[in-house]
C-alpha positions as CSV (number, residue, x, y, z in Angstrom):
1,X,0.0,0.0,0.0
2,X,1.0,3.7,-0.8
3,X,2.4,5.2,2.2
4,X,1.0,8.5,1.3
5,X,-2.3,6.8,1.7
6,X,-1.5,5.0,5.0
7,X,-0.5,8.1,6.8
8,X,-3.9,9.8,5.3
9,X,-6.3,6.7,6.8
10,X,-5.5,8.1,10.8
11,X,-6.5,11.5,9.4
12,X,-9.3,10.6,8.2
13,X,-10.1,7.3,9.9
14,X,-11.0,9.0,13.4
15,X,-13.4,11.9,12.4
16,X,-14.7,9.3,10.5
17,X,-14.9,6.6,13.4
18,X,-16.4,9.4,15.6
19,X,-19.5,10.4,12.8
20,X,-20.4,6.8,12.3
21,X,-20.3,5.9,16.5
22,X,-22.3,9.5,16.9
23,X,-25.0,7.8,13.9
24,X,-24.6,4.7,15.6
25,X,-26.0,6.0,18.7
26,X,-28.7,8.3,17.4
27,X,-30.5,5.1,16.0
28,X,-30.7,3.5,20.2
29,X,-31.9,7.2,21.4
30,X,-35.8,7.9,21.6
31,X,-36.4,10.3,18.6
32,X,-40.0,10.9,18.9
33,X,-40.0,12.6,14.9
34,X,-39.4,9.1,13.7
35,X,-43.0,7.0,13.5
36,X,-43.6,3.8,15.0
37,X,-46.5,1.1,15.1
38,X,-47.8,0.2,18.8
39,X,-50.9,-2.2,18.8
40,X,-54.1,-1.1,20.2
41,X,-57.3,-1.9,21.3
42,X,-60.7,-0.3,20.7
43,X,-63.0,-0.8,24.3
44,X,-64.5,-3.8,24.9
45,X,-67.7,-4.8,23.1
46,X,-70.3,-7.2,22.9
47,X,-72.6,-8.8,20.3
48,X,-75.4,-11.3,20.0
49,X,-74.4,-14.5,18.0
50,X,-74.5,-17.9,17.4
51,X,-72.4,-20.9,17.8
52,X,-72.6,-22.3,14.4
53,X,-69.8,-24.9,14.6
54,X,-67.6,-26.7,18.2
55,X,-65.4,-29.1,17.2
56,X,-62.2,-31.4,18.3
57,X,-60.3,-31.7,15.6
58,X,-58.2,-35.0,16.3
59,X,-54.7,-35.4,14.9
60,X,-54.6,-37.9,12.3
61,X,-50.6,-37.4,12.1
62,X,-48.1,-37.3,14.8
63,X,-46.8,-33.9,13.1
64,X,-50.0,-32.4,13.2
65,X,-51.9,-31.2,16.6
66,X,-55.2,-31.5,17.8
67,X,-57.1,-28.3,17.2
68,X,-60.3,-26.9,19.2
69,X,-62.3,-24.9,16.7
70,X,-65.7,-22.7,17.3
71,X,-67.4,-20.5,14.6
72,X,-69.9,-18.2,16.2
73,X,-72.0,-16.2,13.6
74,X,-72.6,-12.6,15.0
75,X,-75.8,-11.2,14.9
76,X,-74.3,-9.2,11.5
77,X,-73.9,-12.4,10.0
78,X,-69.8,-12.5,10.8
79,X,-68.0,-15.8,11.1
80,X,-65.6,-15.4,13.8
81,X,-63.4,-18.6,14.3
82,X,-61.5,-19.0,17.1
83,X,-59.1,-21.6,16.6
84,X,-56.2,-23.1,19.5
85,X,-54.1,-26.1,19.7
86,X,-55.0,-28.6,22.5
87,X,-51.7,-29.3,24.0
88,X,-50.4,-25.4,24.3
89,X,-50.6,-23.1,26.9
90,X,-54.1,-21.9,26.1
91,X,-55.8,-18.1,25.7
92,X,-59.3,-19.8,25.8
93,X,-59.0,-22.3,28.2
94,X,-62.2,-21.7,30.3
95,X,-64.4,-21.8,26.7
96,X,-62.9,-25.0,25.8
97,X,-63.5,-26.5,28.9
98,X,-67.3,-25.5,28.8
99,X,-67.2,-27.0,25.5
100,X,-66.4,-30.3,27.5
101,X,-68.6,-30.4,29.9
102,X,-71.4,-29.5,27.3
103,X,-72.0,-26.2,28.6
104,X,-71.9,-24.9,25.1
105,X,-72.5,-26.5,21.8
106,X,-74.1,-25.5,18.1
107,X,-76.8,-23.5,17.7
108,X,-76.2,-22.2,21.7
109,X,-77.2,-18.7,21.7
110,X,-74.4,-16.6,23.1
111,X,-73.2,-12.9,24.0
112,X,-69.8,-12.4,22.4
113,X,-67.0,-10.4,24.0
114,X,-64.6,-8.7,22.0
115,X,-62.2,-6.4,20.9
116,X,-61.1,-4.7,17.6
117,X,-57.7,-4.7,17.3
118,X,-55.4,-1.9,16.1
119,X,-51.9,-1.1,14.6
120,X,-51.5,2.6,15.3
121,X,-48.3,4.7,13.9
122,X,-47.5,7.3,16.0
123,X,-45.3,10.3,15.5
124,X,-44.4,13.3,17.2
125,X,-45.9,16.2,14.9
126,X,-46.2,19.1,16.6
127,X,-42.9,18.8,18.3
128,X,-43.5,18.6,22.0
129,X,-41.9,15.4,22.3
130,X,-44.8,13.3,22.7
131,X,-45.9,10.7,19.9
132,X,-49.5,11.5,18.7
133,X,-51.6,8.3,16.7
134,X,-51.2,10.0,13.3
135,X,-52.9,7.2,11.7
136,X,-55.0,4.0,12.8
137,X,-55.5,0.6,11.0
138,X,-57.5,-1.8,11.8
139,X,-56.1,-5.3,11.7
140,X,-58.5,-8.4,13.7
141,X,-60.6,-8.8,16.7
142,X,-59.5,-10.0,19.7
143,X,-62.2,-12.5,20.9
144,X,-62.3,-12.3,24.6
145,X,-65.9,-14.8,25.5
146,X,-68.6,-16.0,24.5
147,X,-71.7,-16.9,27.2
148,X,-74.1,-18.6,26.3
149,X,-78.2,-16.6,26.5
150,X,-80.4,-18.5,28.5
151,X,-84.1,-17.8,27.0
């Protein structure tokens, strides 16, 4: 190598070295101007539906788990499925096990509990260092219960 251009790489090596750790460290500090996405939820809601389908689905396969499926049909004529393997740690555990005992089956009226779920992008616009939602998109439900009407 030229030594013209080895003794011009400390020269310009540590300025550079210094701009790139100063960049470096910008990107781990809070900047509040650059957006992000935060889920969100709207406030709980409820709506008359249906149980249209309950099932076990047994696992033909060793690869394959057994699934716990129920299809309500809202009152709006909305499938929601809420599907869960058996052997995992379970979000729905108390309707599957009321779907056991027989304390819910098809065509069960039922109040539905529930959620609309949001990703929000948020941005500090007016510069006062706090993020405001500058827009909001909605993405699922999150299905929280269903109880079953008794008539």
């Amino acid at each position: 190598m030229d030594k013209k251009l080895l003794k011009l790489i400390p020269a310009i090596g540590l300025p550079a070295i210094g701009l790139i750790a100063l960049l470096g460290i910008s990107n781990f500090c809070d900047n509040p101007r650059k957006p992000i996405k935060q889920k969100s939820y709207s406030k709980i809601m409820t709506e008359k539906g249906e149980v249209e389908q309950v099932s076990l689905n047994p696992s033909i396969f060793i690869e394959v788990p057994e699934m716990y499926t129920i299809v309500f049909r809202c009152e709006h004529n909305v499938r929601l499925v809420i599907e869960e393997e058996r052997e995992k740690e379970q979000k729905y555990k108390a309707l599957w096990d009321r779907f056991e005992k027989g304390d819910i089956k098809e065509g069960d009226k039922v109040t539905i509990t529930y959620r609309e779920e949001y990703v929000d992008t948020l941005q500090d616009i007016d510069r006062d260092g706090k993020r405001e939602i500058i827009s909001r998109k909605a993405v699922g439900y999150d299905f929280l219960d269903a109880k079953v009407v008794k008539e």
